[in-house]
VEXROSE-269501 format. One record per residue (C-alpha): residue in one letter; x, y, z. Coordinates in steps of 0.5 Angstrom, whole numbers, padded with zeros to 4 digits, always signed. Each point is the difference from the previous one (the first is absolute). Layout:
<pts>
AXYZ
...
</pts>
This chain:
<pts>
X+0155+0222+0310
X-0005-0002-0005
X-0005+0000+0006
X+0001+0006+0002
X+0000+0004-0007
X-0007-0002+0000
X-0002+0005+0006
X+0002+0006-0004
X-0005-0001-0005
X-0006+0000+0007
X+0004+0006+0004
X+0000+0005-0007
X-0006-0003-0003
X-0003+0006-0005
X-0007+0000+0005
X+0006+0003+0006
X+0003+0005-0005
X-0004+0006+0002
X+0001-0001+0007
X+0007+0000-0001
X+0000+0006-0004
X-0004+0004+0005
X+0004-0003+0005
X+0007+0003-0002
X-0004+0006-0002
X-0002+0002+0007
X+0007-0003+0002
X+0003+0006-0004
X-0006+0005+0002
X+0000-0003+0008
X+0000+0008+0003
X-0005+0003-0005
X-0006-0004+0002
X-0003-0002+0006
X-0001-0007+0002
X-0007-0001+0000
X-0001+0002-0007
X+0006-0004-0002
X-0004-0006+0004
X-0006+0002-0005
X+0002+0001-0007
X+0004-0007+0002
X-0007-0003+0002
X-0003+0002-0007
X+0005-0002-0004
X+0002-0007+0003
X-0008+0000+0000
X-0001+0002-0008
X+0006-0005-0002
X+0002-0005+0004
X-0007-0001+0004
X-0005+0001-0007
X+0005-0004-0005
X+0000-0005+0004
X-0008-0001+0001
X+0001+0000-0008
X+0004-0005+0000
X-0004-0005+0004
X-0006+0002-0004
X+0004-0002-0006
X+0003-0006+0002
X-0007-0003+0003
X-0003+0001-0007
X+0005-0003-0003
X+0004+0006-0003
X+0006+0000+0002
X+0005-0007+0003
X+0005+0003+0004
X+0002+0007+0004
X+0006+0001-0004
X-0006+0000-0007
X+0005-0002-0005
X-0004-0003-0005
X-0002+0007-0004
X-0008-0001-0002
X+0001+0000+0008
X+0004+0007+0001
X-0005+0005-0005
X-0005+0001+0006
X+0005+0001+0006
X+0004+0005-0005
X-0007+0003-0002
X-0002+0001+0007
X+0006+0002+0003
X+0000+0006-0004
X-0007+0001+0002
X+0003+0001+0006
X+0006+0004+0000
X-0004+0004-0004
X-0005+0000+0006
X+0005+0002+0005
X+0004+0006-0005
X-0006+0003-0001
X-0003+0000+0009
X+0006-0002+0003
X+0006+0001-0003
X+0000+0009-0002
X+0007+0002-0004
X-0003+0007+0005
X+0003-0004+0007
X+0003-0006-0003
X+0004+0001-0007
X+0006-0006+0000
X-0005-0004+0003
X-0006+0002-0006
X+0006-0001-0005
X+0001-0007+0003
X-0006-0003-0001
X-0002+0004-0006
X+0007-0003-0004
X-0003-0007+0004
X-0006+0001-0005
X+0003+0002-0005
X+0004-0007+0001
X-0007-0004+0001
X-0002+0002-0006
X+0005-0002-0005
X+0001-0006+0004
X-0008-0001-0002
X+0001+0002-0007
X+0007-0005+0000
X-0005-0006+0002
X-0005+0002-0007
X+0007-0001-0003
X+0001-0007+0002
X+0006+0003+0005
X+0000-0001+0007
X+0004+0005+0004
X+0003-0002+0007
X-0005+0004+0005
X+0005-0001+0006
X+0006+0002-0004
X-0005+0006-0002
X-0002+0002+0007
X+0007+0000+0004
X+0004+0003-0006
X-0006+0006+0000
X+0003+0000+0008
X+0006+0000-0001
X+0000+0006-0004
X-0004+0004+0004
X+0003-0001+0005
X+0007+0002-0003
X-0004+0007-0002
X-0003+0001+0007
X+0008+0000+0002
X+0002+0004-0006
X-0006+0005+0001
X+0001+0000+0008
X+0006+0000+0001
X-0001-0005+0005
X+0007-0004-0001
X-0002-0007+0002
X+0005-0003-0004
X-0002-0007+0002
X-0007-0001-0002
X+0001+0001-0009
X+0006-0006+0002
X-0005-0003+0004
X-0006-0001-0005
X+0004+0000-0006
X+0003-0006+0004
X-0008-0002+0001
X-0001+0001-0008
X+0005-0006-0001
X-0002-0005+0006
X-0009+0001-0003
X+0003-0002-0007
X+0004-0006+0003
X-0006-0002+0003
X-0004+0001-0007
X+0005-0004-0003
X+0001-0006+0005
X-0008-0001+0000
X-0001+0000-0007
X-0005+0006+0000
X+0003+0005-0006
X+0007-0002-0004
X+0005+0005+0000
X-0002+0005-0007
X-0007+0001+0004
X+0004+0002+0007
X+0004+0006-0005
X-0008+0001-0002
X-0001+0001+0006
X+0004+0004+0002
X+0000+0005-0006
X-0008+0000+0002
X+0001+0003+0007
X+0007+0004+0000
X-0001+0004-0007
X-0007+0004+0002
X+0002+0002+0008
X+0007+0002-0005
X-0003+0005-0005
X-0005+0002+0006
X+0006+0002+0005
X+0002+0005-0004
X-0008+0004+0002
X+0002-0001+0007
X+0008+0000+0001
</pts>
C-alpha cells in the first residue's frame, strides 16, 4: 500500500485541479454547450495551468530555485503561489466570465483566495498542504454543482471525499507534510469555495 498511496499525490496534484473543476463542470452542464467550444475552453485552461506552470518550473528547477516538483521547502513555494495567482487572476478576468460560467467563476475566484492565504501563511513560517488545499476545493465544488443542479450523483462527493483521504495518506507515507499542515490545508482550500457557495447556490 504504501507504494501505491504515493500516486495519489501525482494523479491529484494542484497543477490537474483546474482541469478536474472544469471537467466536472462541463459533466454537470454537458447539454448546454456544444463540443467544439468545451474543446476550447479545456485547450486555454490546460495551457494557462497545466502547460504555463510547468515551463516555470523548469525554469525555476534549471536555476537552481526549486528541488523538486512537490516545492516543499517554503522560500521555494512563494513564487509558484505568486504566479499561480497571476494566472487565475488571467483566466477570471478573459476566460472564465461569471456572464457564462458562474459555479465555474466562483471556483477559481475561491482558488485565489486559497492561493493567496497559503502565500500569505508561507511569510508566517507556516506551510499549507497544496494538495490537500486543491482536492478539498473540489470536493466542495463538486457537492455545490450537485446541490445547485440537482444532478443526483450520489456517488462522486463519496468518491472525492474518499480521494481527500487516499492524498492525505499519501502526504504522510512520503513524508511531505505532518498531519497539522494536511487540516491547514484543507481549512485553506474548503472554507472560501464554502462562503462563496452561498453567491451561487
Amino acid at each position: 500500500m504504501k507504494k501505491i498511496l504515493p500516486l495519489f499525490s501525482y494523479v491529484f496534484h494542484p497543477i490537474f485541479t483546474p482541469v478536474q473543476a472544469c471537467f466536472f463542470y462541463f459533466l454537470f452542464h454537458i447539454a448546454d454547450f456544444k463540443i467544439e467550444l468545451i474543446t476550447t475552453f479545456f485547450l486555454q485552461i490546460a495551457v494557462v495551468t497545466i502547460m504555463i506552470p510547468m515551463a516555470l518550473y523548469y525554469l525555476l528547477k534549471f536555476t537552481g530555485k526549486v528541488d523538486s516538483v512537490m516545492i516543499a521547502n517554503l522560500e521555494q513555494r512563494k513564487i509558484p503561489l505568486v504566479f499561480q495567482s497571476f494566472l487565475i487572476i488571467i483566466l477570471l478576468r478573459k476566460t472564465i466570465s461569471l456572464q457564462y460560467y458562474p459555479e465555474l467563476h466562483f471556483f477559481f475566484l475561491g482558488a485565489l483566495f486559497s492561493t493567496l492565504l497559503a502565500l500569505g501563511l508561507l511569510y508566517l513560517k507556516t506551510k499549507a498542504s497544496l494538495h490537500m488545499l486543491a482536492i478539498s476545493a473540489l470536493t466542495v465544488f463538486v457537492f455545490g454543482l450537485n446541490i445547485h443542479l440537482q444532478m443526483g450523483s450520489i456517488y462522486l462527493v463519496p468518491f472525492l471525499l474518499l480521494m481527500n483521504g487516499f492524498v492525505a495518506s499519501s502526504r504522510l507515507v512520503m513524508q511531505a507534510h505532518s498531519p497539522n499542515e494536511l487540516i491547514i490545508g484543507i481549512l485553506l482550500g474548503s472554507i472560501p469555495q464554502l462562503a462563496f457557495l452561498f453567491l451561487w447556490l
